[in-house]
C-alpha positions as a printed NumPy array, in Angstrom:
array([[ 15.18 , -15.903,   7.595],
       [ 18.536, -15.541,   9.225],
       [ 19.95 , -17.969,   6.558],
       [ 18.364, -16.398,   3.717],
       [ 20.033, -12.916,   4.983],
       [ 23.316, -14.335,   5.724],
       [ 23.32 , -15.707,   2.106],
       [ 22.417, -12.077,   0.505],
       [ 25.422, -10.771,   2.851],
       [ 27.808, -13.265,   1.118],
       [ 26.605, -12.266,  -2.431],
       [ 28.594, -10.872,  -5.386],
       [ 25.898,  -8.564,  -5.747],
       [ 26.431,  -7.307,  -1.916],
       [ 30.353,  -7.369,  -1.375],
       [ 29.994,  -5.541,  -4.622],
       [ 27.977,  -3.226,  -3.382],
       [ 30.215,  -2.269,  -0.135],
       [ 33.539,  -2.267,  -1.96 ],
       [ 32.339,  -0.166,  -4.912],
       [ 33.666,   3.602,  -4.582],
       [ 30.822,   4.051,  -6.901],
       [ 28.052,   2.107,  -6.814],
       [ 26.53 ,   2.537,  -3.299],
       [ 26.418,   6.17 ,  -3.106],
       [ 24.444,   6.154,  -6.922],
       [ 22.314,   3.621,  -5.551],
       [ 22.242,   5.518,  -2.16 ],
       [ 21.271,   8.579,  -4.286],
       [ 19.015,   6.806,  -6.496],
       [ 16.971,   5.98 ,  -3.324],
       [ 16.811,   9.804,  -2.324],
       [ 15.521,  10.282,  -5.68 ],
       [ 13.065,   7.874,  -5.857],
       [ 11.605,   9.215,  -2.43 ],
       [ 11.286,  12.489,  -3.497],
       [  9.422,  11.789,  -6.643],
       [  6.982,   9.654,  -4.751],
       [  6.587,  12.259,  -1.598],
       [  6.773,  15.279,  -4.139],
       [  4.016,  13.696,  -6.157],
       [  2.092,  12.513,  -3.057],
       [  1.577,  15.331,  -0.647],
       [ -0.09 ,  17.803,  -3.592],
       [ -2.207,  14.956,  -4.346],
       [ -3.01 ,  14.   ,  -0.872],
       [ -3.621,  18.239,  -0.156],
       [ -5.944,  18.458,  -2.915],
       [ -7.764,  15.02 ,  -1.266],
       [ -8.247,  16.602,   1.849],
       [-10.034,  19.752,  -0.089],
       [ -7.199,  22.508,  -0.266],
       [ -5.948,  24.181,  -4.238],
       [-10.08 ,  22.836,  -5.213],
       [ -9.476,  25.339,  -8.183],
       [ -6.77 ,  22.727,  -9.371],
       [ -8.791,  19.741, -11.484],
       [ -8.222,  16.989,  -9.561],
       [ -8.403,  15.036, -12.809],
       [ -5.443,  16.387, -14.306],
       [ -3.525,  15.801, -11.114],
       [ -4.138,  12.476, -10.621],
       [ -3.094,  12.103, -14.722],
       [  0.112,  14.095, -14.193],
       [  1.129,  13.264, -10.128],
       [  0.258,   9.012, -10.134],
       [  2.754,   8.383, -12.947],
       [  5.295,  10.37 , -11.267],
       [  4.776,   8.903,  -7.537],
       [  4.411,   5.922,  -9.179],
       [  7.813,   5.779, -10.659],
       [  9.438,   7.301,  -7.558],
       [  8.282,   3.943,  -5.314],
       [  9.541,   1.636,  -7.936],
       [ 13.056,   3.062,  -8.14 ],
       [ 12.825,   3.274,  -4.405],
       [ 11.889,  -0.327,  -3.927],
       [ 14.241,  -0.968,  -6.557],
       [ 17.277,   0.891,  -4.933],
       [ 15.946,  -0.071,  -1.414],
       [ 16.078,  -3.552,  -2.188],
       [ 20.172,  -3.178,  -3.344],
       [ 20.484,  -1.018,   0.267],
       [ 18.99 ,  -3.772,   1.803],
       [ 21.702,  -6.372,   0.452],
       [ 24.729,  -4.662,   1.938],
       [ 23.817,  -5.498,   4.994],
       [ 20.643,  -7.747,   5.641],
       [ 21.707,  -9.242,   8.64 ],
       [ 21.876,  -5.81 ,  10.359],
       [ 17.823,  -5.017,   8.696],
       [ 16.242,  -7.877,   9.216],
       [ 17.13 ,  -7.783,  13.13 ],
       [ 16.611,  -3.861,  13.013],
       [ 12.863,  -3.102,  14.589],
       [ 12.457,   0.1  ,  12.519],
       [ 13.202,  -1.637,   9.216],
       [ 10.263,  -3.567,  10.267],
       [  8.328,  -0.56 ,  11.101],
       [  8.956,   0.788,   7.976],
       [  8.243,  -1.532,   5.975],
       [  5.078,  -1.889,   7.499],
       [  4.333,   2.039,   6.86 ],
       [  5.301,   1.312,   3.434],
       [  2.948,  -1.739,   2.89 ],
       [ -0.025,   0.485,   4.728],
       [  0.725,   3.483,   2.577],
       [  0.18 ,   1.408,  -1.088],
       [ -2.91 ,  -0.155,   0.563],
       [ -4.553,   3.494,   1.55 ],
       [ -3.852,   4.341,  -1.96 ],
       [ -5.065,   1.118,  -3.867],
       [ -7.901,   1.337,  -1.44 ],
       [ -8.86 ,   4.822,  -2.072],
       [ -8.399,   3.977,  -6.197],
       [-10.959,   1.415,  -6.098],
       [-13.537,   2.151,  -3.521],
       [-17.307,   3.793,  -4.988],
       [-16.186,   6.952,  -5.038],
       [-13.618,   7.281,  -7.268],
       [-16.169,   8.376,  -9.863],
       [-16.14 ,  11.862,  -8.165],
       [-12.941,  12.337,  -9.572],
       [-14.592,  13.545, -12.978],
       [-16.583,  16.423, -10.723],
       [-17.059,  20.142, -11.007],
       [-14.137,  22.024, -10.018],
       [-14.558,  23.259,  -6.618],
       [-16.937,  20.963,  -5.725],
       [-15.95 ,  19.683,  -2.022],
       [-14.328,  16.116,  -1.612],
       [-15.947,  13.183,  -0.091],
       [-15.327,  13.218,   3.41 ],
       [-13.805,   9.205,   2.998],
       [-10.918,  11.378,   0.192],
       [ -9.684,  13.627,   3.455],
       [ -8.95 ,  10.858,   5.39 ],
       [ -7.325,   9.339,   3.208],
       [ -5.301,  11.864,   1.955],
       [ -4.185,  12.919,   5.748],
       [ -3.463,   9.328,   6.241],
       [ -1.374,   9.094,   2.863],
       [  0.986,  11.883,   4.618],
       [  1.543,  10.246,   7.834],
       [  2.312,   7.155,   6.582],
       [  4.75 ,   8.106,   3.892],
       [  5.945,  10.548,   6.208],
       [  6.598,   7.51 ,   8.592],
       [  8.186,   5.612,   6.119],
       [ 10.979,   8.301,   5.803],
       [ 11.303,   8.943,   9.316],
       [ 11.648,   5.161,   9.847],
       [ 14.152,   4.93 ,   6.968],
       [ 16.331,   7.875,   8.111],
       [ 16.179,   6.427,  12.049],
       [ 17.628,   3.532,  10.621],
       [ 20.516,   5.341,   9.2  ],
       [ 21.644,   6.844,  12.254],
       [ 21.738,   3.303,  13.945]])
């Protein structure tokens, strides 16, 4: 692993990176953005999960908030992954990298998890109608773990 960091380190694509004037801070920014589509889009969906705005149609939530918190992890993975090779010696070795990254890895599983299990079919119900009691959990789960994730990221920063 060490060897396949210390070759990322050596890169064009990394020495790029940490000379550009440029280029890391819009990839640095990028990042920020792609957070806060995928948090923005997550905790409404995640507070109507656990039961709270039930006048809201969870239908047209879920067809309005996925996309977006959907396209908010890819250009953070994206722009993570370009963090990541400016200094990948430094992450690998980094405990919280790890932590996050296994936060991150927990957080799509609740949610693929949650998107194929029996009672997705609910999602079509009356308006109002309570949530299955499996939906809560998994919505107050969904929080802490992305929540985690961005602690775990911004720990890392200040290391």
């Amino acid at each position: 692993m060490d060897a396949l960091a210390a070759a990322l380190q050596d890169s064009a694509l990394s020495q790029l990176l940490r000379s550009s004037i440029w280029l890391y801070p819009l990839v640095n920014t990028g990042h920020v953005v792609g957070i806060a589509l995928l948090f923005g889009a997550i905790v409404p969906l995640d507070l109507r999960l656990m039961g709270f705005f039930q006048r809201a149609p969870l239908e047209h939530l879920l067809n309005t908030l996925i996309p977006v918190a959907v396209t908010g992890l890819v250009l953070a993975l994206f722009t993570g992954s370009l963090l990541f090779a400016t200094r990948p010696l430094d992450y690998v070795g980094e405990p919280l990298f790890g932590i996050k990254l296994a936060l991150l890895g927990a957080g799509v599983v609740n949610a693929l998890v949650l998107r194929y299990s029996p009672s997705w079919k609910w999602v079509g119900g009356a308006t109002g109608a309570p949530p299955p009691r499996a939906w809560r959990l998994h919505g107050l789960l969904s929080i802490v773990l992305w929540l985690g994730v961005i602690t775990a990221g911004r720990l890392i920063g200040y290391r």
